[in-house]
N, C-alpha and C positions, 0 to 999 in steps of 0.2 A: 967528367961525369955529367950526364944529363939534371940538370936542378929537376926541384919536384915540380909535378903538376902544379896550375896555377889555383884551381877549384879547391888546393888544399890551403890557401891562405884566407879562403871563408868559412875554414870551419875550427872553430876553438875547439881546448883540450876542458877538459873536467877540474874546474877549479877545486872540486871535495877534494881529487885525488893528491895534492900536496897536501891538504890535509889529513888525509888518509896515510900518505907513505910519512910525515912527519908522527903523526900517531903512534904508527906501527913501529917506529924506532925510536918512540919514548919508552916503550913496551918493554923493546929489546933490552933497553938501559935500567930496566928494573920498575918503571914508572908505571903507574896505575890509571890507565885512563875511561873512562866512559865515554862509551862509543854512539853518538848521536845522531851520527852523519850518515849513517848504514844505508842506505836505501833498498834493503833485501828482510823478507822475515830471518827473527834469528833462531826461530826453532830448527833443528834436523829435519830434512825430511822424512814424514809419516812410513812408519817401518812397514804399513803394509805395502807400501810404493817401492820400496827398497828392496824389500821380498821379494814382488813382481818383479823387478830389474836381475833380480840376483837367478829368479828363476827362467829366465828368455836366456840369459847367459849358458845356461846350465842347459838348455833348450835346445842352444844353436842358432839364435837369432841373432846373425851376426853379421846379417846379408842386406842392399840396399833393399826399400823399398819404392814403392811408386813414388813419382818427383810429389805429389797432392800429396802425399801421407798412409798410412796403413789403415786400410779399407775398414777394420774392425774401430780403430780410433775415431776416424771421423764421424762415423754411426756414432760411435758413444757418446762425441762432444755434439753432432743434432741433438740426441734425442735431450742434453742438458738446457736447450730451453725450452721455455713452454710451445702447450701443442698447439696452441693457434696462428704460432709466429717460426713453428719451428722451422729452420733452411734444410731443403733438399740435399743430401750427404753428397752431390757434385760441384755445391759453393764453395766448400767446406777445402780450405787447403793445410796441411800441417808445418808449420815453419821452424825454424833453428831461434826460437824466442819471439815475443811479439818485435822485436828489433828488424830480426828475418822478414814477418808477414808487414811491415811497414816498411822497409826497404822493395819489397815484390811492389804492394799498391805506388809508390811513389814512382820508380821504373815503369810502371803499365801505364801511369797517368800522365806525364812531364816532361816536356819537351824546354829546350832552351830557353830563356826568359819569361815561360806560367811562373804565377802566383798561384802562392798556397795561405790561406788565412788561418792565422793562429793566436792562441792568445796569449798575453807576455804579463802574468810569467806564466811559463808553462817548464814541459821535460825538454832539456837542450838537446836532445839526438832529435827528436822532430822537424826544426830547423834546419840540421845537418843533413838528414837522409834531404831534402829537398833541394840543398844547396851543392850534395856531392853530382846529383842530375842536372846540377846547373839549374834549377829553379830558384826563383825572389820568395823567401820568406816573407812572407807582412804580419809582423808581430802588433797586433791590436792591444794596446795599454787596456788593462781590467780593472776595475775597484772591488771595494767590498760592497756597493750597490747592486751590484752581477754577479755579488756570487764568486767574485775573480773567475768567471765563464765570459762565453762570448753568449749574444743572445739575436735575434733575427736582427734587431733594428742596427749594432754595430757592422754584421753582417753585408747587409744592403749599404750601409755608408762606405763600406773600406772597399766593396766593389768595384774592381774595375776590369776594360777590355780582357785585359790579360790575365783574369784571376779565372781559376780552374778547378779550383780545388777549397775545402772546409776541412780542416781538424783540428778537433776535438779531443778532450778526453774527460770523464766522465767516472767518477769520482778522478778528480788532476793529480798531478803533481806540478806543484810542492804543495796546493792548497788542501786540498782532500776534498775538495767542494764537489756537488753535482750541480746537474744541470736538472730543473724541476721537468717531470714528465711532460707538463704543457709547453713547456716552453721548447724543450725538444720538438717535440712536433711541429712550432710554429719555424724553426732554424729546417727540419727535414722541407716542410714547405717552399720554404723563402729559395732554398740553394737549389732546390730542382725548378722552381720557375726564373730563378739568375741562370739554367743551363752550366751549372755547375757539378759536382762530386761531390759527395759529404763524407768524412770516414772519423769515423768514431772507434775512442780506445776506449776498452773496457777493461781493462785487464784489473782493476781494482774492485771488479763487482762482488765479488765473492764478501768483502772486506767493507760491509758497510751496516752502520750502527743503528742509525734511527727506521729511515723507510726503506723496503725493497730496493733496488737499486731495478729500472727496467729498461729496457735493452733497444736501442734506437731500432731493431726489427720491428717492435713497436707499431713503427709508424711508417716502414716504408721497407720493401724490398733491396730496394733499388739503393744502397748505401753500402758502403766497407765498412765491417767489425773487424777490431782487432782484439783478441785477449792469448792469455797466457795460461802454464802451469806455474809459473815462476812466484806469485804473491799467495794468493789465495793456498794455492796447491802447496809452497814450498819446497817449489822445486826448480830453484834461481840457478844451477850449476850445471844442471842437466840440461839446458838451453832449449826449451820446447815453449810455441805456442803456436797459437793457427790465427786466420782470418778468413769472414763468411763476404763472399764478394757476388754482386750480383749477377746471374748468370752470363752475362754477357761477356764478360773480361775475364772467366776460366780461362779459356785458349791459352790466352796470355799470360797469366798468370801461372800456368801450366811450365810455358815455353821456359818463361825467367827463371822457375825454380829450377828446372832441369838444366841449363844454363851457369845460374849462378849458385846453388847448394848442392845439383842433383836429389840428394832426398835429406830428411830430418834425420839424427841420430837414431836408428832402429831401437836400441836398447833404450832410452830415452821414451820413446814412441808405447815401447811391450811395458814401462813400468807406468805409464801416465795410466792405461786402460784402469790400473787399481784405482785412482783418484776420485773413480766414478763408486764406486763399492761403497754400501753402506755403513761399513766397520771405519775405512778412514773418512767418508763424507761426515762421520760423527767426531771422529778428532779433528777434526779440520774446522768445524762449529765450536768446537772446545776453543781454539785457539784464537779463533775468531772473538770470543767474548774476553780471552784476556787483551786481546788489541784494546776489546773496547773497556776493560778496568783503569788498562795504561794510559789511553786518553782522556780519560776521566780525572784521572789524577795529576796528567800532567799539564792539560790547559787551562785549569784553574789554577795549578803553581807557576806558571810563566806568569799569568795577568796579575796575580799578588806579586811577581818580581817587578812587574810595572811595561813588560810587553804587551806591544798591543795586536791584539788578535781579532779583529769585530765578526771575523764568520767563524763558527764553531764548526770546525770538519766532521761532514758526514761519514766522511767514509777512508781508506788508506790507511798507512800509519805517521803522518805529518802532520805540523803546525807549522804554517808560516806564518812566523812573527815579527812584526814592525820593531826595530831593535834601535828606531830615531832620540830615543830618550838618554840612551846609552853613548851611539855612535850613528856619524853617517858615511863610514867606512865598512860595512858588512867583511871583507875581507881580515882587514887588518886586527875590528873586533873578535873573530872566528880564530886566528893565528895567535892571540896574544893570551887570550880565553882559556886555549892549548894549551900554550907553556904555562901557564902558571898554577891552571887547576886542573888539568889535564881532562878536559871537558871538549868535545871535539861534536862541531855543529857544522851545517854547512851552508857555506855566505851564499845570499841572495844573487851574486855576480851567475852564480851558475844557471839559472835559469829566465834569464831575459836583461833588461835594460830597464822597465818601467821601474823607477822605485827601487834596482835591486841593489842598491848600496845602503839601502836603509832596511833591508830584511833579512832575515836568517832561517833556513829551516832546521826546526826537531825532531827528529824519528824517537818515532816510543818502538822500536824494533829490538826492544832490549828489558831487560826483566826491570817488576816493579820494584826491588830491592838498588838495582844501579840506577835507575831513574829519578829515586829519595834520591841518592848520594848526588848525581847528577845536581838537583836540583838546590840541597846543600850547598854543593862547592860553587854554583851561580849565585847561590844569595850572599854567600862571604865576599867573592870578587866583585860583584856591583856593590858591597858595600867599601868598600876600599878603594874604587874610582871616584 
C-alpha cells in the first residue's frame, strides 16, 4: 500500500482531543468532570434558528445551491456591517465553517514554498491550512506587550522575499486579545506597501466585552475577512461561515469552492437567514453578556490561584494562562489535573511553540455554577502540589 502523503507529517493532531476523549471516558465511568477545554459556546442553538432549519426542511430546500452561497444569505450577511464599509453581496462567499472560507483564501493565495505570517500562539488549523498547500508558516513569538497580536513593526521585521501573506485574528485564540483599531490600520498599511495579502479572522466579533470590536473593512477593501455562524451565532455543528474577499480573487474563489465543497449545506444556509432577526439577535446579546459574567469571574479566580494572565481578554470565551508557577509541562499539568479532579483545560502545546509549555487555556464556555466547581477543584489540587 502506497504510505501517506509526505505534507501529512507537517501537520499535527489536536492535543485537547486526548484530553477530550480521556474526559469523555471518565464520564462514561461515572466520573464528574468540568469541561474547560470546549472550544465551542455551550448554549443550544437559538430556537429561532432551529425553527428556520426545521421550516426549509418542511419547505423542500434540500437542493444545492450556488457554489458562493444562497443569494438571499449573502445580502443579509452585507447588509450586517455598517454602511459605510459595507461589501458588495459579489465578495461575499458562503463556506462549510470559517475552516471552509480559510482553506478557499489559502488555495487562491499559495504556491509551494510562500510564507504566511502568523502569530504564536495563535489557532493551530491556520498553520495547517497553509502547510497542507505546502506553504512555510512563520509563527512570530508574541508577548503580553502586543497584546499577544502581531503589530506593523513585527510584521516588516519577519518579512521576507517569500512571504505572501498576513494572518490575523482578531479577538484570537487562545488569548481573546484584539488588535487596537489604530493599530490595524497601521498593519492594513505596512502589508499592502510589503505587496503582500492581509486576512483577518473575525469570527469572534460578535463576542466582545469592552469596545466594539471593528472590522479590518475599516481600513481597506482590498483584504480577506473571515467570520462565522459557529461562535457568536451558536451554530458550531451546522458548519456554516463565509469570507468578504476583495473583488479581484472572486473568480477564484468561485472556481475552488465549486471544486472542493461544490456549495454550503442548504439547510444550514435557510436556518442561518434567522440569525439576522431581531427576536434571536436579542438572545444572542443575552448570551453574549453571560460570556461576559463568566469572565468576570473567572479571570480574577485564576489570578487569586496564582496564574498569570497580564492581558485581560477582550473578547472570545478564553484565558490563556501562564501555568509557570505550577509546571513547565503544559501537557503533562492538563492530563494529571484530569485524573485527579476531573477538571479538563487545554495545554498550551496546542497552539504554537513560543512559551507553550508553560501555558494553558480556560474556556468559560460552560455555566457559572461548573465554573465555581471548576475553580474549587483547582484551588484544592494546587494546594496539594
Amino acid at each position: 500500500m502506497k504510505p501517506i502523503a509526505d505534507r501529512l507529517a507537517r501537520i499535527e493532531p489536536f492535543h485537547v482531543m486526548d484530553i477530550l476523549a480521556r474526559a469523555r471516558a471518565m464520564e462514561a465511568q461515572g466520573r464528574s468532570i468540568i469541561h474547560m477545554e470546549i472550544g465551542e459556546p455551550d448554549f443550544p442553538t437559538a430556537p429561532g434558528i432551529v425553527q428556520a432549519g426545521i421550516e426549509a426542511l418542511k419547505a423542500g430546500h434540500t437542493h444545492y445551491t450556488p457554489a458562493l452561497g444562497l443569494p438571499a444569505l449573502r445580502a443579509a450577511i452585507a447588509a450586517g456591517y455598517p454602511a459605510d464599509v459595507r461589501p458588495e453581496i459579489d465578495r461575499i462567499a458562503v463556506t462549510p465553517g470559517a475552516s471552509g472560507a480559510l482553506q478557499l483564501i489559502i488555495a487562491a493565495l499559495i504556491n509551494p514554498g510562500d510564507q504566511v505570517l502568523m502569530a504564536d500562539p495563535g489557532y493551530p488549523c491556520n498553520r495547517h491550512f497553509v502547510r497542507l498547500f505546502e506553504g512555510d508558516d512563520i509563527a512570530i513569538p508574541v508577548e503580553a506587550s502586543t497584546g499577544y497580536q502581531l503589530n506593523a513593526g513585527l510584521i516588516q521585521r519577519h518579512w521576507t522575499e517569500r512571504s505572501v501573506a498576513v494572518l490575523l485574528a482578531s479577538p484570537s485564540n487562545p488569548t481573546g486579545t484584539l488588535i487596537p483599531t489604530d493599530e490595524m490600520a497601521e498593519i492594513v498599511k505596512t502589508v499592502e506597501r510589503l505587496g503582500g495579502v492581509l486576512i483577518v479572522d473575525e469570527i469572534y466579533h460578535g463576542l466582545v466585552y469592552e469596545n466594539e470590536a471593528v472590522t479590518v473593512l475599516s481600513h481597506s477593501a482590498d483584504v480577506f475577512v473571515v467570520n462565522s455562524f459557529s461562535k457568536y451565532s451558536g451554530m458550531t455543528g451546522w458548519r456554516l461561515g463565509w469570507l468578504v474577499s476583495p473583488a479581484s480573487y472572486i473568480p477564484a474563489i468561485d472556481k475552488l469552492a465549486q471544486n472542493i465543497f461544490l456549495a454550503s449545506s442548504t439547510l444550514a444556509q435557510h436556518a442561518a437567514l434567522a440569525a439576522f432577526t431581531p427576536s434571536v439577535q436579542l438572545e444572542l446579546e443575552m448570551r453574549r453578556k453571560i460570556f461576559l459574567e463568566r469572565r468576570d469571574f473567572l479571570y480574577p479566580a485564576l489570578l487569586e490561584l496564582g496564574f498569570i494572565i497580564p492581558v485581560k481578554p477582550q473578547g472570545a470565551f478564553y484565558l490563556y494562562a501562564d501555568c509557570s508557577r505550577f509546571s513547565h509541562d503544559s501537557q503533562a499539568f492538563a492530563l494529571d489535573l484530569l485524573e485527579r479532579t476531573g477538571v479538563a483545560i487545554t495545554p498550551g502545546v496546542d497552539f504554537g511553540r513560543h512559551r507553550a509549555s508553560q501555558h494553558v487555556r480556560f474556556s468559560y464556555a460552560n455555566t457559572i455554577e461548573n465554573l465555581r466547581e471548576g475553580v474549587s477543584r483547582l484551588r484544592k489540587y494546587l494546594r496539594t502540589n
